[in-house]
C-alpha positions in Angstrom: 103.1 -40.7 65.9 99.9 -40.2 64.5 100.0 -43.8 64.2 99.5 -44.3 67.9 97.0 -41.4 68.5 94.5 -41.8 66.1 93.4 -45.1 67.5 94.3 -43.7 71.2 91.7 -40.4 70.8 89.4 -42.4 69.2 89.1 -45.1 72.0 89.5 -42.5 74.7 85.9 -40.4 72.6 84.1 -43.9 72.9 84.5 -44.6 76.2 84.0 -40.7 77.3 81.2 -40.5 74.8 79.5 -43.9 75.4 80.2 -42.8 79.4 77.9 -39.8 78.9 75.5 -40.9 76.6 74.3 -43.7 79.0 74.4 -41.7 82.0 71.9 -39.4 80.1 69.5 -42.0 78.2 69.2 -43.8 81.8 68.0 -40.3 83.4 65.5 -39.8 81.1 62.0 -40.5 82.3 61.1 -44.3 82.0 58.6 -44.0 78.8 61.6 -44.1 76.8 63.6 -46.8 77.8 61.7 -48.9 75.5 62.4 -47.0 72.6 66.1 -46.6 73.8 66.9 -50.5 74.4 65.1 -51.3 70.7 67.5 -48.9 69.6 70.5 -50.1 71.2 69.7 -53.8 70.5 69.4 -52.9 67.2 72.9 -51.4 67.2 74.1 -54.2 68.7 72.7 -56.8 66.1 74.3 -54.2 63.3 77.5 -54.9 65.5 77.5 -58.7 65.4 76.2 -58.7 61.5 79.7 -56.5 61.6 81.6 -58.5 63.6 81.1 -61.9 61.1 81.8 -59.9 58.1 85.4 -57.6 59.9 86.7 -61.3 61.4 88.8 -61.5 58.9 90.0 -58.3 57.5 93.3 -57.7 59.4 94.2 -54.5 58.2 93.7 -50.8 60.0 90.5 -50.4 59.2 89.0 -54.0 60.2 90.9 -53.1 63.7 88.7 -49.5 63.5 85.7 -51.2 62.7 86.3 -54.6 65.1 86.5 -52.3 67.9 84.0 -50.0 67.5 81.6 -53.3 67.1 83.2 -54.7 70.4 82.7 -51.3 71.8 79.0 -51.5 70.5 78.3 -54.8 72.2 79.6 -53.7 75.8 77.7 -51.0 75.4 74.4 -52.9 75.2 74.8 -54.7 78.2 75.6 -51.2 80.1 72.8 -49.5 79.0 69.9 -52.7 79.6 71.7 -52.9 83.1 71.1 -49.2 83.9 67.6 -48.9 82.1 67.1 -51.9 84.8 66.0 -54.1 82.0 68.7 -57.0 82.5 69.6 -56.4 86.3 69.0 -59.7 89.2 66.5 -61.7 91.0 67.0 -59.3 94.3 65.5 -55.5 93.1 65.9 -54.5 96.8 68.5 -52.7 99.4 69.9 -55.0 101.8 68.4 -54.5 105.4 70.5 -52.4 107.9 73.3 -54.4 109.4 73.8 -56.9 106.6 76.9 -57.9 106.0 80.3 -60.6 105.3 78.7 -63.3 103.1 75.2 -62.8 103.2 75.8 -59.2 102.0 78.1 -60.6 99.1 76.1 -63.5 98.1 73.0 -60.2 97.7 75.4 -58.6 95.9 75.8 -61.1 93.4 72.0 -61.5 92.9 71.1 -57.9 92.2 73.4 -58.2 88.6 73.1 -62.2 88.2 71.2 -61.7 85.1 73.8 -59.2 84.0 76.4 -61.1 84.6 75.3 -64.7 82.3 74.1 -61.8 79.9 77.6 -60.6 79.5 79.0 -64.5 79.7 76.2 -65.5 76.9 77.5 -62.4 74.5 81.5 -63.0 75.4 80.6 -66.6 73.8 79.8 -65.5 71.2 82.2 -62.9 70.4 84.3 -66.2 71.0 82.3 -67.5 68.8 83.0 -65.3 65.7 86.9 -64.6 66.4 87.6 -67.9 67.0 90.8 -68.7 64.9 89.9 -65.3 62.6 92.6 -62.9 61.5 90.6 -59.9 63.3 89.8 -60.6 67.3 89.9 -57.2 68.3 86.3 -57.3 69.4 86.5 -59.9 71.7 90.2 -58.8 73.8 88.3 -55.4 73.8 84.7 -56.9 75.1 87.0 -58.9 77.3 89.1 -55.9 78.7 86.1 -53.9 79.2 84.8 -56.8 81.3 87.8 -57.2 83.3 88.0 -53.4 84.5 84.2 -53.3 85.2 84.7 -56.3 87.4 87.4 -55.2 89.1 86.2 -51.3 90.1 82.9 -53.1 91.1 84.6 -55.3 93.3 86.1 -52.4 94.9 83.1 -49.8 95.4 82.0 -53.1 97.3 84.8 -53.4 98.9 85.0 -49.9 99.5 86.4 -46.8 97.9 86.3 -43.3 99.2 84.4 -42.0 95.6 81.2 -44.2 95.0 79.8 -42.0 91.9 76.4 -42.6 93.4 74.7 -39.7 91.4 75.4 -41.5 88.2 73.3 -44.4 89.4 69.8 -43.4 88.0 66.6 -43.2 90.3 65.1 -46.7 89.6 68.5 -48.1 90.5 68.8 -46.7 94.0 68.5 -49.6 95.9 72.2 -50.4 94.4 73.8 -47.8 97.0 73.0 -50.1 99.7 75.7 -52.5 98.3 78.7 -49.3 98.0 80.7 -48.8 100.7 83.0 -45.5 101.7 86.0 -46.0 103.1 89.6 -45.3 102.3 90.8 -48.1 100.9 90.2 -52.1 100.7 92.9 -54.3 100.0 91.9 -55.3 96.6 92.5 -52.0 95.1 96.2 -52.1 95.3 96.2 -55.6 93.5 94.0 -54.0 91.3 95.9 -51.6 89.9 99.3 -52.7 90.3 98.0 -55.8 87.8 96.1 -53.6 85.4 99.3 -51.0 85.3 101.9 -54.0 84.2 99.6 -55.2 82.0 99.1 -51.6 80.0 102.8 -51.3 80.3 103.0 -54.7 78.6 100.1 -53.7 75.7 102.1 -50.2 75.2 105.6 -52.2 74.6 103.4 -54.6 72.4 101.9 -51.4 70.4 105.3 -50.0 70.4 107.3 -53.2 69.0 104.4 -53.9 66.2 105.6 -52.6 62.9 104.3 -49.3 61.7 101.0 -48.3 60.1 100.5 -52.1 60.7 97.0 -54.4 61.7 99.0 -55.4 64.4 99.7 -51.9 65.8 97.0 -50.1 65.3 94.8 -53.4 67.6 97.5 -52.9 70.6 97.1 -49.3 70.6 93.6 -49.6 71.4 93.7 -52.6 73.2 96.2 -50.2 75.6 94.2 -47.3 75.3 91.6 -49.5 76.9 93.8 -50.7 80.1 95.2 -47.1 80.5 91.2 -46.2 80.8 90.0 -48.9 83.0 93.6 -47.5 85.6 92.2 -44.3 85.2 89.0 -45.2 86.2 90.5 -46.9 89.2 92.1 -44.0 90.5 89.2 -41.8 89.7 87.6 -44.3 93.0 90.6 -42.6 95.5 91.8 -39.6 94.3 89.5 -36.6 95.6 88.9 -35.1 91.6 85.7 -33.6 89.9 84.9 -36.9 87.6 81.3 -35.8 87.7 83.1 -32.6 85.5 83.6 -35.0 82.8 80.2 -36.3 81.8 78.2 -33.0 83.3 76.2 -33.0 80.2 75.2 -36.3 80.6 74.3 -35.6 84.1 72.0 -33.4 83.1 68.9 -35.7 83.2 70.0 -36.7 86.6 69.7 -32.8 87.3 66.9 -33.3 90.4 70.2 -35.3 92.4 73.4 -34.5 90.8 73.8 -30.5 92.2 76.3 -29.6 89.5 73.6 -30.4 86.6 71.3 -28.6 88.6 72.8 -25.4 89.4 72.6 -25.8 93.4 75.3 -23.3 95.4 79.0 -24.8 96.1 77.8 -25.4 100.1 74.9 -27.8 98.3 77.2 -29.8 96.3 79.9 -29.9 99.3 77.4 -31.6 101.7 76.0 -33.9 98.8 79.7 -35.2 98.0 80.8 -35.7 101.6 77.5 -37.5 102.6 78.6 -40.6 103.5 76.6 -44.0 102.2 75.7 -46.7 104.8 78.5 -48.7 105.6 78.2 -52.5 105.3 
């Protein structure tokens, strides 16, 4: 059993962890975001300098290290998107009434530069597990990818729970571009693909043998889908997410009522605010 859990916890810590510690470094006031991105490029250049030298260790603790260096590399492109170092051409809301193509085509351009940023890195995570005994990095950079397209594409779309306190102050304008309704008709598709495919990666994990490379890789690589399905419900389903990360909320303390101690009828009015529709 513990076979399965210790690479399950320690997937489900890095992504609650990596959640938080973003949402706090991105609330901090804007004279550190230089020290933070030198910081965080240098952990990713430690990752990559990890990545060439793990590609080919296919044993428990290459698929420990390949992930936490795959982990490592998403996680720079979160944090220089939310710093607003590596965001789009358009830094702007969209005007009042925008919407259908126009509105999607601005929606692209706010996060191009994200976007070819992520492309650029996946290559070469391609790159260095190409045809090497360890790819761990890359299915994991390349899950993480997947799920963060997908719930973007539905806050779009529209979602009843936006999240909009977690986006920090210089990112603002990006609220223009969430919509609150219901449901859209991606989400469904979403997560009905997402859940098969975790259901395939568990029987994966489950039919690798024991204590093996092999299992200890699909355990993570499921932990990951069973996240990014979590994360889709957490769109819908009327829960206290915010709970989770609190402590990294705390920077965002001026907007998000619960970092900030406001009464319950203060953080009632401030979740059931509704954003501009499209």
């Amino acid at each position: 059993m513990l076979d399965y859990a210790c690479p399950a916890l320690y997937a489900l810590f890095l992504w609650w962890f990596g959640t938080g510690a973003v949402l706090f470094l991105d609330g901090l006031p804007t004279a550190t975001f230089r020290r933070t991105m030198m910081v965080a490029t240098a952990v990713f250049a430690v990752a990559l300098v990890g990545l060439v030298l793990t590609a080919d260790s296919a044993s428990v603790a290459g698929a420990y290290a390949a992930f936490t260096f795959g982990f490592f590399a998403w996680g720079w492109q979160e944090i220089s998107f939310y710093l607003g170092y590596v965001t789009g051409p358009r830094r702007h809301a969209c005007h009042e009434g925008c919407s259908g193509w126009p509105h999607f085509l601005h929606g692209i351009q706010v996060t191009l530069y994200h976007e070819i940023k992520i492309l650029l890195t996946a290559a070469v995570l391609l790159a260095v597990c190409w045809e090497a005994a360890n790819p761990l990095a890359l299915w994991s950079f390349l899950i993480l990818w997947g799920m963060h397209q997908s719930a973007k594409l539905n806050v779009f779309l529209g979602v009843p729970n936006l999240s909009e306190d977690f986006l920090p102050d210089h990112l603002l304008f990006l609220r223009s571009f969430l919509t609150r309704r219901p449901m859209n008709l991606l989400f469904p598709l979403s997560v009905t693909v997402a859940t098969v495919a975790t259901a395939w990666m568990i029987g994966e994990a489950a039919s690798a043998e024991p204590g093996s490379y092999q299992q200890t890789a699909d355990t993570f690589l499921a932990a990951l889908l069973v996240v990014g399905v979590l994360e889709h419900w957490f769109l819908v389903l009327p829960l206290p997410t915010a709970a989770l990360w609190e402590w990294g909320l705390k920077t965002h303390g001026h907007r998000h009522p619960a970092a900030a101690g406001h009464d319950d009828e203060t953080l009632v009015k401030s979740v059931a605010d509704p954003v501009r529709p499209l």
